[in-house]
N, CA, C and O of each residue as an XYZ file, in Angstrom:
384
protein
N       0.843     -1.186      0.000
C       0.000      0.000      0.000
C       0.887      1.247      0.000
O       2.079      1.141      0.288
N       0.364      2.372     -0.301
C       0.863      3.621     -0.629
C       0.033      4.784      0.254
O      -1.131      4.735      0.653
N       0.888      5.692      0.397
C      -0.306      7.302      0.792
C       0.682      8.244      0.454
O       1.858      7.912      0.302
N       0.223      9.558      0.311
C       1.121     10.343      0.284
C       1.491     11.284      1.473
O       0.597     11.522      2.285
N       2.597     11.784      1.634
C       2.861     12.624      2.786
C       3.165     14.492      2.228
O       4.076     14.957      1.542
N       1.848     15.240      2.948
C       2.111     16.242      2.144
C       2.428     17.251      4.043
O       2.736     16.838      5.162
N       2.130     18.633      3.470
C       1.920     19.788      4.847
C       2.262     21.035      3.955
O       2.004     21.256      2.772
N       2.980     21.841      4.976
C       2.675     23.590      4.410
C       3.874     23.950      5.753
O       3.875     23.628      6.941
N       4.940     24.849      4.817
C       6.157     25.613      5.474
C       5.372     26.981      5.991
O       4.572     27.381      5.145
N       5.396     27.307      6.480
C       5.505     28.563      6.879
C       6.331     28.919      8.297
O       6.413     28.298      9.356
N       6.990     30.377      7.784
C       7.349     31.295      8.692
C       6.497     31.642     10.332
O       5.406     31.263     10.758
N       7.534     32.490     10.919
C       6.787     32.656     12.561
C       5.955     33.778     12.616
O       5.807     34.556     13.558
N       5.342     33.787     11.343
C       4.767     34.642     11.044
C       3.188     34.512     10.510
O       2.384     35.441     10.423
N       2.943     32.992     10.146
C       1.995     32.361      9.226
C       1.612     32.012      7.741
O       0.745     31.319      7.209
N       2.949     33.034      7.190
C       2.903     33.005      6.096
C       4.042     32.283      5.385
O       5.235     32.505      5.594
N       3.416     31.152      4.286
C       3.607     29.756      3.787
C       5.338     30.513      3.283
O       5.686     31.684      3.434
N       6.020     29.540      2.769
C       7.432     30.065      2.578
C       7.877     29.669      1.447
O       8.298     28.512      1.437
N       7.936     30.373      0.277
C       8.111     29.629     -1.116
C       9.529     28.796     -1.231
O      10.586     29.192     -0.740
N       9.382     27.735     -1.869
C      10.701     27.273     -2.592
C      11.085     27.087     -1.328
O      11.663     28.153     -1.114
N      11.178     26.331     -0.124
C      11.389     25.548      0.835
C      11.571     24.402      0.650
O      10.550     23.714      0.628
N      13.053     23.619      0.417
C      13.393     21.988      0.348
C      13.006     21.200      1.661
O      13.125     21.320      2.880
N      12.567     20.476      0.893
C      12.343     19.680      1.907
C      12.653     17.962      1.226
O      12.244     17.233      0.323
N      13.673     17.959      2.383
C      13.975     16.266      2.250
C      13.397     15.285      2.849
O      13.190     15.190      4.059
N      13.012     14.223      1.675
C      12.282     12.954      3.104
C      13.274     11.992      2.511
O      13.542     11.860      1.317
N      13.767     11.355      3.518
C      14.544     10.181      3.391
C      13.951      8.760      4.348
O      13.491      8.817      5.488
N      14.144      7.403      3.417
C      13.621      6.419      4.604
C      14.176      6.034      5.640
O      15.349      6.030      5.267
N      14.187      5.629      6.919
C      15.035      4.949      7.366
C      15.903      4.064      7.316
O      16.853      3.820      8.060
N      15.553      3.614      6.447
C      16.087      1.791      5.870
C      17.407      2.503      4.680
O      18.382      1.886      4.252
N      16.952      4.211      4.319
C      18.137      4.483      3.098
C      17.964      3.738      1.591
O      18.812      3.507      0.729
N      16.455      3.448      1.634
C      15.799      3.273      0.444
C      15.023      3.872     -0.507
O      14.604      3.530     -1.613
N      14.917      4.957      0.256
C      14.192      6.452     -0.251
C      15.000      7.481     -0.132
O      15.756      7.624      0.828
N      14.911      8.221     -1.026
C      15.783     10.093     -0.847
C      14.772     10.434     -1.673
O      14.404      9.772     -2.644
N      14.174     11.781     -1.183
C      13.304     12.656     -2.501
C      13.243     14.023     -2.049
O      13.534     14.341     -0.896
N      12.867     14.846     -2.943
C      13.197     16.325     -2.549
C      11.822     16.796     -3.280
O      11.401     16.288     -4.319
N      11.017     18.144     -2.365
C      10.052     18.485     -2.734
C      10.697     19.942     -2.912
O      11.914     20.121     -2.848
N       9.769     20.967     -3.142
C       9.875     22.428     -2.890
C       8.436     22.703     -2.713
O       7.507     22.200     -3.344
N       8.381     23.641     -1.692
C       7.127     24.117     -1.152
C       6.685     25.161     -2.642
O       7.461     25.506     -3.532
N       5.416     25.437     -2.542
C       4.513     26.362     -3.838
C       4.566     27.740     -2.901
O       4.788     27.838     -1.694
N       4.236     28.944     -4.061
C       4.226     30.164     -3.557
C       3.612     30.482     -2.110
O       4.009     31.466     -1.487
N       2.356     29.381     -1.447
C       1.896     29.632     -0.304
C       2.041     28.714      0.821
O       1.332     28.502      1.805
N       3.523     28.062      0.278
C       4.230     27.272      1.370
C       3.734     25.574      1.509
O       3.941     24.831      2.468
N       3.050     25.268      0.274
C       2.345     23.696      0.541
C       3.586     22.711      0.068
O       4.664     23.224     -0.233
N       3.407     21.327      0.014
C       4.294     20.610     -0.559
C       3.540     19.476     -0.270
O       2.616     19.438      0.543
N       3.995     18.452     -1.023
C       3.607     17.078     -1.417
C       4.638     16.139     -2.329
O       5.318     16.243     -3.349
N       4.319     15.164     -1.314
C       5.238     14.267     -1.921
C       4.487     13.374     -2.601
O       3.354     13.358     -2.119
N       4.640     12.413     -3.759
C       3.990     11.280     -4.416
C       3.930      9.771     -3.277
O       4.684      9.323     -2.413
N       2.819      9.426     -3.765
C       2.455      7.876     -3.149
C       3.772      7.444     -2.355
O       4.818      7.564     -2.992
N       3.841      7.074     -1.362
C       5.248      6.401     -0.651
C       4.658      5.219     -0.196
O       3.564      5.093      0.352
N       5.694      4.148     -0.546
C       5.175      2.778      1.124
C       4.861      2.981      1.941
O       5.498      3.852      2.535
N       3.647      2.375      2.657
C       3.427      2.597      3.925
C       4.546      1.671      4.596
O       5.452      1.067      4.021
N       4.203      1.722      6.159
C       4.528      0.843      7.024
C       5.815      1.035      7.278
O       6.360      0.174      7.969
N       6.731      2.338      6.739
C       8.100      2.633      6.664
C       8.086      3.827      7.966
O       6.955      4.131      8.347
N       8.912      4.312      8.459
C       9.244      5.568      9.009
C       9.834      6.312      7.813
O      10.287      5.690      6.853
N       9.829      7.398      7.862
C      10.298      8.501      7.076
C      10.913     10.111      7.653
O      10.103     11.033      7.752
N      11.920     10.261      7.897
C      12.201     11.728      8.363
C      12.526     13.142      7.227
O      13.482     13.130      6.451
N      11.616     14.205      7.317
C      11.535     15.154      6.672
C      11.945     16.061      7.123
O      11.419     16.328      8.203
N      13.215     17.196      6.580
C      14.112     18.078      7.028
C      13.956     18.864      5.941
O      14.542     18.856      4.859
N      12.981     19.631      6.421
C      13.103     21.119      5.275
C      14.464     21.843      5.831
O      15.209     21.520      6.756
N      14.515     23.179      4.724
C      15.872     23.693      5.091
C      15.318     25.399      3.993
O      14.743     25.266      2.913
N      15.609     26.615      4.503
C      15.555     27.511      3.874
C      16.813     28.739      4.634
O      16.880     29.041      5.825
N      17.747     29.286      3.431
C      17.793     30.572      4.145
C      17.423     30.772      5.261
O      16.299     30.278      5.346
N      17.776     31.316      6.402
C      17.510     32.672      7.647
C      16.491     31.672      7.828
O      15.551     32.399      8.147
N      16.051     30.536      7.841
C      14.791     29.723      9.105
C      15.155     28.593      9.701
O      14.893     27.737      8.856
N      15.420     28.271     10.262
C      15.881     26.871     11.102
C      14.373     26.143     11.457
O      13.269     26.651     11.657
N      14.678     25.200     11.447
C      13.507     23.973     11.379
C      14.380     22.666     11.920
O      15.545     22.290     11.787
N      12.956     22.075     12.739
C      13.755     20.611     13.319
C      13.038     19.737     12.674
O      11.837     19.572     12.888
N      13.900     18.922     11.590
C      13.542     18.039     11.148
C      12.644     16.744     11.635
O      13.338     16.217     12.504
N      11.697     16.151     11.518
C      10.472     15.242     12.411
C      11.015     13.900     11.456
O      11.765     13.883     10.480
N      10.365     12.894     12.112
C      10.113     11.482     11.974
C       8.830     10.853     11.542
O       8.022     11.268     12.372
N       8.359     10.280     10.920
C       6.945      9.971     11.214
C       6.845      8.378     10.358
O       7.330      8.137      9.252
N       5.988      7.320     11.337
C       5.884      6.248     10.807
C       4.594      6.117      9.969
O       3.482      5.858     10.429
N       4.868      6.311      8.806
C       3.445      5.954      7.739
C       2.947      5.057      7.996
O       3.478      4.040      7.550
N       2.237      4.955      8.465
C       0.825      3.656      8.642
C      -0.001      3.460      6.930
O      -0.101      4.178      5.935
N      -0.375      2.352      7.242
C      -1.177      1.293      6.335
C      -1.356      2.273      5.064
O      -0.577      2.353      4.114
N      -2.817      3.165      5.293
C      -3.353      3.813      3.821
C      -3.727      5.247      4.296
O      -4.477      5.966      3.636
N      -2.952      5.766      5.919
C      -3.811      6.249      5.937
C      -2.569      7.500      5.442
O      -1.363      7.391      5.661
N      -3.382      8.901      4.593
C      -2.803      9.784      4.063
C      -2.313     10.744      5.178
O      -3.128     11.271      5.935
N      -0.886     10.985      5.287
C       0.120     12.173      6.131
C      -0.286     13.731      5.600
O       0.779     14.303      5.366
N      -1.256     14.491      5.366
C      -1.279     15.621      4.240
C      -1.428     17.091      5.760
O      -1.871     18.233      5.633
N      -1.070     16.662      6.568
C      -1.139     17.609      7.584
C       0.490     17.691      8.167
O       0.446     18.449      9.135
N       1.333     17.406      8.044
C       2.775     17.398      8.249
C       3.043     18.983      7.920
O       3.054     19.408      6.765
N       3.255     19.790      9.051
C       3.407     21.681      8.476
C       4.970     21.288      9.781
O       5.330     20.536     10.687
N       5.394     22.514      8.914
C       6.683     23.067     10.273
C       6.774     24.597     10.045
O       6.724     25.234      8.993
N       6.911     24.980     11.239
C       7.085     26.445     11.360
C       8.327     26.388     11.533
O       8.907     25.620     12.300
N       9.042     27.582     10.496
C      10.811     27.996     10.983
C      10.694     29.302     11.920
O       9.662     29.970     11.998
N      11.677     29.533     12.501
C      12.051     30.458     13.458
C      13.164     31.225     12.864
O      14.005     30.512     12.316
N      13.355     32.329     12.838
C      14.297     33.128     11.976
C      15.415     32.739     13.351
O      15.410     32.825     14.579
N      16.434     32.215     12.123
C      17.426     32.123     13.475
C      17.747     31.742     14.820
O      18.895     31.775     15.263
N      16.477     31.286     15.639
C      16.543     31.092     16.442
C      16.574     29.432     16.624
O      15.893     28.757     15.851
N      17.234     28.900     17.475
C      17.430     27.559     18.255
C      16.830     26.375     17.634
O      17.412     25.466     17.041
N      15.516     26.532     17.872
C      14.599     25.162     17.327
C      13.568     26.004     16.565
O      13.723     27.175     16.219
N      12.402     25.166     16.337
C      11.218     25.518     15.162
C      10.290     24.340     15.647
O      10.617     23.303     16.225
N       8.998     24.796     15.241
C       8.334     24.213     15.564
C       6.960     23.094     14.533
O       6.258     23.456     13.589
N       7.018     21.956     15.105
C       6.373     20.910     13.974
C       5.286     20.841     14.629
O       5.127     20.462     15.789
N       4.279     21.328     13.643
C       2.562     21.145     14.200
C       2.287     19.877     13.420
O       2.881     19.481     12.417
N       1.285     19.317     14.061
C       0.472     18.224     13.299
C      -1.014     18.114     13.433
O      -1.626     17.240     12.819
């Protein structure tokens, strides 16, 4: 089975963050893929295996972000995965 894992970058500000990489890699080192967030900060990745863990590390200019973990289950779709960057500062924060 498959789902996709999507969410939305935005700043500490609320507003989405264009052209934001974001890497998901598998645990196992059987996956590498690279998205870029759209002008209002969304992103999506295509169908992935379930039943894998997957860690996603966006990265932009002037925002620091802590990269998350998340174990894809069966079918069910990840499309709420957002991270807020922090200009510079320490950590950032991953809503779900």
């Amino acid at each position: 089975a498959s789902a996709t894992i999507a969410g939305r970058v935005t700043g500490p500000d609320g507003h989405g963050l264009v052209q934001t990489e974001i890497r998901l890699t598998s645990n196992d080192g059987t996956i590498n893929m690279l998205a870029r967030s759209s002008p209002f900060g969304y992103y999506r990745f295509p169908p992935l295996p379930t039943g894998r863990t997957y860690t996603l590390t966006p990265t932009k200019k002037q925002f620091v972000f802590s990269p998350t973990s998340i174990v894809h289950d069966h079918t069910a779709e990840a499309n709420d995965l957002d991270f807020i960057g922090s200009r510079g500062g320490p950590t950032a924060t991953v809503k779900r």
